[in-house]
Every structure is written in structure tokens, then in C-alpha cells.
BATORTOR-472629 format. One record per residue (C-alpha): chain; residue number from 1; x, y, z. Coordinates in Angstrom, 3 decimals. Layout:
BEGIN
SITE  chain    n      east     north        up
SITE      A  NUM         X         Y         Z
...
// end
This chain:
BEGIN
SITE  chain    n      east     north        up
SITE      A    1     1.074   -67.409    -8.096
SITE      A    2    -0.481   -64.381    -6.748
SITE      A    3    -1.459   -63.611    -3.305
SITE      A    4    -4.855   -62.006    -2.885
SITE      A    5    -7.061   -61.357    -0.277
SITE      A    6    -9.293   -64.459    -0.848
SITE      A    7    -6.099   -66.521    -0.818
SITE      A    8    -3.672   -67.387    -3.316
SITE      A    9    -4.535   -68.211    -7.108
SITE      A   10    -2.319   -69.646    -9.718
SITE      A   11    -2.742   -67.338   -13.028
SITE      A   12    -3.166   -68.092   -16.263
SITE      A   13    -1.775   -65.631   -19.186
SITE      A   14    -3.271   -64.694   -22.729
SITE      A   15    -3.113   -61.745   -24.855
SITE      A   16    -2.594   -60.758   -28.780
SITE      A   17    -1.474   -56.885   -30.022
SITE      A   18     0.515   -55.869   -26.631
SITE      A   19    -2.647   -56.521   -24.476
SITE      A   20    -2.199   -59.448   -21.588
SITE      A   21    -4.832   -60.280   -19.582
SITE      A   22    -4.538   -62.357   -16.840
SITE      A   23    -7.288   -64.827   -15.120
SITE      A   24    -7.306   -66.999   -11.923
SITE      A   25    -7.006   -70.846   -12.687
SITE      A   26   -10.706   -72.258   -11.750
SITE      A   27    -9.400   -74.336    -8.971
SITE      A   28    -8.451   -71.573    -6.813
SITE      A   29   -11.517   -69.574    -7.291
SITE      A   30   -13.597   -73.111    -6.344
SITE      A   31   -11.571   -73.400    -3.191
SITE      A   32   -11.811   -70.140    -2.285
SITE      A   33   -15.526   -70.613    -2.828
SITE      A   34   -15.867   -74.194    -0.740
SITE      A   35   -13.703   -72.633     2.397
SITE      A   36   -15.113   -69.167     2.509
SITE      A   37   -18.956   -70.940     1.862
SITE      A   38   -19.278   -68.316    -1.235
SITE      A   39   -20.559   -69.039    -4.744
SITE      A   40   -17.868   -69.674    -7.637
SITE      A   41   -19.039   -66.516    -9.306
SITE      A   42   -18.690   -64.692    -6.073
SITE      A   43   -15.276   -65.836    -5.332
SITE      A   44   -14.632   -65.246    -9.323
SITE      A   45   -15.629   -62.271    -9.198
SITE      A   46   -13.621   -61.325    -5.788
SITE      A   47   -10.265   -62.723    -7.159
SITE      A   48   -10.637   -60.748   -10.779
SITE      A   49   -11.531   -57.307    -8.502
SITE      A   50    -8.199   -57.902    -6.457
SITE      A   51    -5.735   -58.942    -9.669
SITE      A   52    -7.453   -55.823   -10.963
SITE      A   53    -6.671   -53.805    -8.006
SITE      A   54    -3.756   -54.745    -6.823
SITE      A   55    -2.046   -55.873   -10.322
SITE      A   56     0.699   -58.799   -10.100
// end
């Protein structure tokens, strides 16, 4: 769990050759969306600029 500015999102884990990347389960994003009256993609797309930000 990771605590952004949106809110919080539960991440999900995946990488190969030393390289993790890490991505916001879709639930969060879609309540994130729903409460804040965003889009999915813009509440994607705010959650991905924070974990890239701000790093877990």
C-alpha cells in the first residue's frame, strides 16, 4: 500500500533483468476516479505521476 496524493493504492509488482516496475491495482485508480468525479485515465494517470515522483 502506498499513500499518494489521490489516496491510497494497493501496488502490484513485475519486472525481468533487475528492472521492477510497479502499477496501481485498477480498483484504487476507479475509486479515486468515482470520489474525485475524474476519468479512470485521469486518475491513472495521476496515481502513476505520484509513484513516479514520490517512489515507494
Amino acid at each position: 500500500m502506498k499513500n499518494t496524493l489521490p489516496g491510497p493504492v494497493r501496488l502490484k509488482r513485475s519486472g525481468e533483468y533487475g528492472v521492477v516496475r510497479e502499477k496501481a491495482e485498477y480498483e484504487d485508480p476507479a475509486r479515486i476516479a468515482r470520489k474525485r468525479g475524474i476519468s479512470l485515465e485521469e486518475a491513472n494517470d495521476w496515481t502513476e505521476r505520484e509513484l513516479e515522483t514520490h517512489g515507494t
